[in-house]
C-alpha positions, 0 to 999 in steps of 0.5 A: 500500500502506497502511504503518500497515496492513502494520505492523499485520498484522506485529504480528497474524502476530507475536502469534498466534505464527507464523514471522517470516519469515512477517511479512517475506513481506507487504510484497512480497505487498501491494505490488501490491495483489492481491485476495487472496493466501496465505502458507505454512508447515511445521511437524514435528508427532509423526506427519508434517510439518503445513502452514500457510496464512495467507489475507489479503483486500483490503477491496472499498472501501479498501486495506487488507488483513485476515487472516482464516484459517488453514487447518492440515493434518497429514499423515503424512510428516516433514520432508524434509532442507534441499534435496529436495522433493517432485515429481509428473512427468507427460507431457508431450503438447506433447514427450514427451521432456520431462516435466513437473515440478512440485515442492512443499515440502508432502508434502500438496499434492504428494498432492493434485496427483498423486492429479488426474493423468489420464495416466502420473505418478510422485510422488517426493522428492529433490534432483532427478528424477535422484536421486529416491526414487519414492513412487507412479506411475500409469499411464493415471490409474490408481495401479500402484505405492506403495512400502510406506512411503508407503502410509499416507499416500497414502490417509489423507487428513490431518487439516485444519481452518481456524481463522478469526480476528477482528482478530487474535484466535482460536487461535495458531498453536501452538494450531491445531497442536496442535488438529489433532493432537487435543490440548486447548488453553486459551482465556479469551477466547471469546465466546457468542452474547450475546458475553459471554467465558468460559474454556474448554478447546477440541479438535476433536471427530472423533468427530462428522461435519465441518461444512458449511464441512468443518470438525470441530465443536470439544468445549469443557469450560468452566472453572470448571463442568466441574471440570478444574483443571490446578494441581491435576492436576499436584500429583498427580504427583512432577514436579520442575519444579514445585517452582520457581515460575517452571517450573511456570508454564512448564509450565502454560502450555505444556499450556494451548496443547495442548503436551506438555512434556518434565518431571522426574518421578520413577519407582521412586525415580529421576528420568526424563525424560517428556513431559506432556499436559493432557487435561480430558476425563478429568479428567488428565494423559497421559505419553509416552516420547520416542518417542511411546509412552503411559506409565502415569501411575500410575508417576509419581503421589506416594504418597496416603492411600486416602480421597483416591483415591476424589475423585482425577480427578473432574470434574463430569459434563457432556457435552461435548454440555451444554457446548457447548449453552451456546453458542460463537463462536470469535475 
């Protein structure tokens, strides 16, 4: 194992923003220099928890491993408590009064495994088979029972895209999370086909079909040409952070990775706690309650003069389809 290498893939985990843990887990991967292995990861997202896999390959003429994608996948189940996991029990041919187990940390890969099953299966969550909660069971390959809460996440698949990278260049991971949980992220580094770097807003585009690799296309409103400007955005707002220098750079930071940020804006004359969303495409900002639940923006703008409403929210009017013509590579 090459230690300048395993220190420099440290570095790449650490950078794009992953979980250390994540970092520690490498040297004990590559140190029987496997062809190709994986790292995992889960992450609470709004609507269910939202797996992470991290593929790194040896090189074919040396020792050295590269880091090369990410896949990202969002389900609809949250997180489960500190000691359950999920399990898929199914028959076993070899002795039948010893079913088969396989337990998985992932609500995602556990539906997966149990939607392949053939014979009679039960998919629960718990501490142990004992004390399971059943999900859904199957009889003879066939699905006769989901309990009512788990319905939605049984048969919507989650939403996946795999983010790939570039000597450690490309979407963090707070960006990919955020992606695929169809929010707006900055990047001022892209390169177009003549690889010069241009500043764009990116989101996946699920509007259209995915890809051959089964990947969604990705919608990019370049800046300075698409006219989204997010300081400017948020002057329209009576959000207190913003009037200290150092919290407003936070806060426009953090939108600029997809996130929605909890801030102080003022309603009715009284101040609320509210989360922020940038969203380019339209040109503004989206409000939530801490429950999810959209909030009307208009509640939460500063008072203006009505010849200023007329030029409030306008964006130069490209299509996503324009912008994207002018040609892309994601590192």
């Amino acid at each position: 194992m090459n230690l300048n290498n395993l220190e420099d893939l440290k570095n790449e985990v650490k950078e794009l923003g992953f979980n250390p843990k994540l970092a520690d887990e490498l040297e004990k991967n590559m140190k029987n220099l496997p062809g190709y292995f994986t790292l995992k990861d889960q992450v609470p997202g709004d609507r269910g928890q939202i797996d992470l896999t991290l593929h790194f390959r040896k090189s074919n003429q040396s020792d050295f491993f590269s880091f090369n994608k990410v896949e990202v996948s969002a389900g609809k189940l949250p997180p489960i408590a500190e000691h359950q996991h999920y399990m898929v029990i199914s028959a076993n041919a070899s002795d039948p009064q010893k079913p088969l187990v396989r337990e998985f940390q992932s609500p995602n890969e556990a539906i997966e495994f149990f939607k392949k099953q053939k014979g009679n299966s039960e998919l629960g969550v718990g501490e142990s088979t004992e004390a399971k909660q059943l999900l859904a069971s199957k009889e003879s390959g066939k699905i006769n029972y989901v309990d009512k809460d788990f319905r939605s996440a049984l048969f919507t698949p989650p939403v996946s895209q795999t983010f790939y990278l570039d000597k450690g260049k490309g979407f963090t991971a707070e960006q990919a999370v955020n992606m695929v949980q169809d929010r707006t992220v900055y990047r001022n580094d892209m390169l177009n086909t003549q690889g010069d770097t241009y500043k764009a807003w990116i989101k996946l585009d699920f509007e259209q079909p995915k890809d051959q690799w089964n990947n969604h296309k990705l919608k990019q409103y370049h800046d300075p040409s698409y006219g989204f400007d997010l300081e400017k955005t948020l002057s329209r707002y009576a959000i207190k952070e913003l009037a200290d220098p150092t919290k407003k750079e936070a806060v426009i930071e953090s939108m600029k990775n997809g996130n929605r940020v909890e801030v102080t804006a003022v309603k009715e004359g009284k101040e609320v706690k509210v989360l922020a969303e940038a969203v380019p495409r339209y040109g503004n900002l989206a409000f939530f309650n801490d429950k999810g639940k959209s909030e009307k923006r208009e509640q939460f703008e500063k008072s203006i003069a009505p010849e200023q409403q007329q030029s409030r929210g306008r964006v130069k009017n490209n299509s996503p389809e324009q912008e994207e013509k002018r040609g892309m590579s994601v590192r």
